[in-house]
C-alpha positions as a Markdown table, in Angstrom:
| # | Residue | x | y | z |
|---|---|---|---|---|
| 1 | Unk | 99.1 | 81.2 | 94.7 |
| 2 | Unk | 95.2 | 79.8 | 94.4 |
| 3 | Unk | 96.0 | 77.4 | 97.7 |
| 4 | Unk | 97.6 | 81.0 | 99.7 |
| 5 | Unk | 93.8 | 82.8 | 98.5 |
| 6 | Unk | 92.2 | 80.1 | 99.6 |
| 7 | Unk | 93.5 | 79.6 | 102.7 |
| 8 | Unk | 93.4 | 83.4 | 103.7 |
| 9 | Unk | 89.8 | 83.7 | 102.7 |
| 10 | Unk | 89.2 | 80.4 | 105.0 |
| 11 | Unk | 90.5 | 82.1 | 108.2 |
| 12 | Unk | 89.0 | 85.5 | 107.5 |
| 13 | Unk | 85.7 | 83.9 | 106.7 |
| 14 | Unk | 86.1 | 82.0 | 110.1 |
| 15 | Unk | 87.5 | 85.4 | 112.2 |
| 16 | Unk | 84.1 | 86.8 | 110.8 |
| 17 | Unk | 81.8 | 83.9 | 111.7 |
| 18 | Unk | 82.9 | 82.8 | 115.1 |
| 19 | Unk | 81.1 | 84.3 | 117.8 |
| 20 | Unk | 82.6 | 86.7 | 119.7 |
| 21 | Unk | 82.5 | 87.3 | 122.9 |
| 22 | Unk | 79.5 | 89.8 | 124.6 |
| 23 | Unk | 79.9 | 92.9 | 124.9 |
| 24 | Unk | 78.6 | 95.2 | 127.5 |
| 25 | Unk | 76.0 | 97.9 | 126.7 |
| 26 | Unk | 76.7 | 100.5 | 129.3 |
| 27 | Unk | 73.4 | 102.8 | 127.7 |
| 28 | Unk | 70.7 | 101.1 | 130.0 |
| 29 | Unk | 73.0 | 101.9 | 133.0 |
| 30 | Unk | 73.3 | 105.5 | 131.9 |
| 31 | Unk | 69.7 | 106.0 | 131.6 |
| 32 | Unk | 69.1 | 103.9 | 134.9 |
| 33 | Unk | 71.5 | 106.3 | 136.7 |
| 34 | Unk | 70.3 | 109.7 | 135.4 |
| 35 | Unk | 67.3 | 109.1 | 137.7 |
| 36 | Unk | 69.4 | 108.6 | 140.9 |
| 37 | Unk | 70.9 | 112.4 | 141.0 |
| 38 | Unk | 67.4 | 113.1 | 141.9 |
| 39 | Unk | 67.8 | 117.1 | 142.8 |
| 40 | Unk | 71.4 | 117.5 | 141.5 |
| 41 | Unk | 71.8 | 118.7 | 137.4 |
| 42 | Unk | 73.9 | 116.8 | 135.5 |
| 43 | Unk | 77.7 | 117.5 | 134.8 |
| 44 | Unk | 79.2 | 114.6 | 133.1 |
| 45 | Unk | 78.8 | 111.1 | 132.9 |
| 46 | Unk | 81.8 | 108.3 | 132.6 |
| 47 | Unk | 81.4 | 104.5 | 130.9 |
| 48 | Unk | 83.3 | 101.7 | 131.6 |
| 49 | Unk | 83.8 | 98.8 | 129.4 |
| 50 | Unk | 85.9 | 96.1 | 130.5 |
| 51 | Unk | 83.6 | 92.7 | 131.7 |
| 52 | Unk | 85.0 | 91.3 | 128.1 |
| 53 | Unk | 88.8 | 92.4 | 128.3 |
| 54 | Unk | 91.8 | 89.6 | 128.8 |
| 55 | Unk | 92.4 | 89.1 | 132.2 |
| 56 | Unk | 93.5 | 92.1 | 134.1 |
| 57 | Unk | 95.6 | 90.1 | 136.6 |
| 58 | Unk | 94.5 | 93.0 | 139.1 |
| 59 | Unk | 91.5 | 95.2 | 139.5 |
| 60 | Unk | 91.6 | 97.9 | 136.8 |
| 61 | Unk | 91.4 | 101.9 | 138.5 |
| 62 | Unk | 90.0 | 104.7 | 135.9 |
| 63 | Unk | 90.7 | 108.2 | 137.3 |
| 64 | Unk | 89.5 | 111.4 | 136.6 |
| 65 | Unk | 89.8 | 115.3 | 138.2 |
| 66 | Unk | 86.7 | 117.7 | 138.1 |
| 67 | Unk | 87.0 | 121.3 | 139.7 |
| 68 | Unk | 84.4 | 121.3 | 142.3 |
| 69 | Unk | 83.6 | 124.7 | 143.5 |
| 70 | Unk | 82.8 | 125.8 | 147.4 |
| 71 | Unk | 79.6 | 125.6 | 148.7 |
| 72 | Unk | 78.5 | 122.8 | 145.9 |
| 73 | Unk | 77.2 | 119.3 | 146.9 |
| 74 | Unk | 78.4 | 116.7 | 144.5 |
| 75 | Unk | 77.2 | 113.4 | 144.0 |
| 76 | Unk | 79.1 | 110.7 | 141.8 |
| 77 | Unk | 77.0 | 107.5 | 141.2 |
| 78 | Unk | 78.1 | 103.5 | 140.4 |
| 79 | Unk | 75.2 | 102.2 | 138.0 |
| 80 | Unk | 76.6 | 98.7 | 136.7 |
| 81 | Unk | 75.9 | 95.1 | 135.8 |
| 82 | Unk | 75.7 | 93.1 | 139.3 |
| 83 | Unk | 74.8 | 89.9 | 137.7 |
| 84 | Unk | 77.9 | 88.2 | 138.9 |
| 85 | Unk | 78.7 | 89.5 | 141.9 |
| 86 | Unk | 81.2 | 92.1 | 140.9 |
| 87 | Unk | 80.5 | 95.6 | 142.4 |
| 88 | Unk | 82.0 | 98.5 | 141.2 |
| 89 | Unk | 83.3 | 101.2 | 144.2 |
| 90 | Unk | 83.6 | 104.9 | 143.6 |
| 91 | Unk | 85.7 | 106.8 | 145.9 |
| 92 | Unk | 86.4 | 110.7 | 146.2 |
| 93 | Unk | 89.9 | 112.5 | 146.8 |
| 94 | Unk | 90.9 | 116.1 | 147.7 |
| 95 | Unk | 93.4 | 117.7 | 145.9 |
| 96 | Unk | 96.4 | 116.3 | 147.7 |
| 97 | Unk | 94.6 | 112.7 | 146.8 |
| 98 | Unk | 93.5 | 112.1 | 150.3 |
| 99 | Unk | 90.5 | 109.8 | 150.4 |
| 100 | Unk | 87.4 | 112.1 | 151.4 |
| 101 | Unk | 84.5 | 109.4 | 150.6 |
| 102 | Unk | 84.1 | 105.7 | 149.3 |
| 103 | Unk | 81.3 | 104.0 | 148.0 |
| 104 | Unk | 82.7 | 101.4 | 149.8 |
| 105 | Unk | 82.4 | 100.9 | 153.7 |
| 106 | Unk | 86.0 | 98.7 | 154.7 |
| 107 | Unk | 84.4 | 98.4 | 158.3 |
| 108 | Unk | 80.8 | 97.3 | 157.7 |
| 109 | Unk | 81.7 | 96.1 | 154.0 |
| 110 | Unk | 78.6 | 97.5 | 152.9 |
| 111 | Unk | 78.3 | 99.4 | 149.2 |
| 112 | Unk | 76.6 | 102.4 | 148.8 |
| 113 | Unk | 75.1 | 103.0 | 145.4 |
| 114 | Unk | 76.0 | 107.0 | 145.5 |
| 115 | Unk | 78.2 | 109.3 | 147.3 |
| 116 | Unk | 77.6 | 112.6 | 148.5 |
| 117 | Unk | 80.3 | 115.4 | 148.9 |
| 118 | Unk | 79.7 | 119.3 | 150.2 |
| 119 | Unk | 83.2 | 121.2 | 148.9 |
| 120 | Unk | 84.2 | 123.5 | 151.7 |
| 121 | Unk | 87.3 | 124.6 | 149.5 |
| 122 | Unk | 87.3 | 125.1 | 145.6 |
| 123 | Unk | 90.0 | 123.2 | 143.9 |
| 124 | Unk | 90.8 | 120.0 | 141.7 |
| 125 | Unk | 88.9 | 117.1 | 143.3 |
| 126 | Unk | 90.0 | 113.4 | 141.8 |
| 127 | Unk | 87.9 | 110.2 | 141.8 |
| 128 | Unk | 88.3 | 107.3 | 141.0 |
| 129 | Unk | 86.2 | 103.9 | 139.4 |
| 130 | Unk | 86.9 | 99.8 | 140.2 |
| 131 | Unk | 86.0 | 97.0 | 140.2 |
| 132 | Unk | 85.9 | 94.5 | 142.7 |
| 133 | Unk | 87.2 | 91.7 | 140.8 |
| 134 | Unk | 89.7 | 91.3 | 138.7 |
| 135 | Unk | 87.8 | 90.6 | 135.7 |
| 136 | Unk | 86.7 | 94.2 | 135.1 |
| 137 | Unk | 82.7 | 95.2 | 135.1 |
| 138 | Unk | 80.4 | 96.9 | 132.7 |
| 139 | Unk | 78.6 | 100.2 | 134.0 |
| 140 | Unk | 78.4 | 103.8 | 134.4 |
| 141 | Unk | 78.9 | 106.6 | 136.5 |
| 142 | Unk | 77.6 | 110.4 | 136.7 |
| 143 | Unk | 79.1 | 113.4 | 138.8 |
| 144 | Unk | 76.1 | 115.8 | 139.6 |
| 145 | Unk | 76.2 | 119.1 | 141.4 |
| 146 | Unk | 73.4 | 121.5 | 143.7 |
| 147 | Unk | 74.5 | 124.6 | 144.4 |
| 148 | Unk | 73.8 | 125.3 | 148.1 |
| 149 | Unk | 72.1 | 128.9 | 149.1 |
């Protein structure tokens, strides 16, 4: 029964020592992206935390809905870690999930850092959050608003 103890204690003592593998501090993004709303007030901001999951095997999509209300300009933002390459693309649908924006430009393949939306029609608005690669990506995003005269 001494031998079991010992052996248990040996692979929890070496779970506890081995490093583990780094994880991504999406605060300094947060605080980065606040000052890129500029003129719009703050609604709600979303983190994502993948750069250190298993492999994904395809790029992982986070959606979310927000009621936007007529004659609002939104803005939703893509603050992340670049330091291998991987961008992370925002993109905007309408209530019947028809793509209205991307920060992502198919034809010139240019990335756009914010995207800008003027709702014409109150309703549920979804968006969603990727990665280019299949790894995953560490940042942030925030949805901002200015109410139009």
């Amino acid at each position: 029964m001494k031998d079991i103890s010992n052996i248990l204690f040996s692979i929890l003592f070496l779970f506890m020592t081995s490093p583990s593998k780094a994880q991504c501090d999406s605060e300094p993004f947060l605080d980065n992206c606040t000052s890129t709303i500029n003129e719009f007030r703050f609604l709600k901001h979303y983190k994502f935390r993948t750069k250190d999951d298993e492999k994904l095997g395809e790029p992982r999509v986070y959606g979310y809905s927000y009621v936007f209300s007529k004659g609002s300009t939104y803005v939703l933002t893509a603050c992340y870690d670049d330091s291998e390459g991987n961008k992370m693309i925002v993109s905007l649908y309408d209530s019947n999930r028809k793509l209205i924006s991307s920060s992502y430009d198919k034809k010139t393949g240019k990335l756009y850092p914010t995207i800008k939306f003027k709702c014409s029609s109150t309703g549920i608005y979804y968006f969603t959050f990727n990665f280019e690669k299949e790894e995953g990506g560490c940042g942030v995003s925030i949805l901002g608003f200015n109410k139009s005269n």
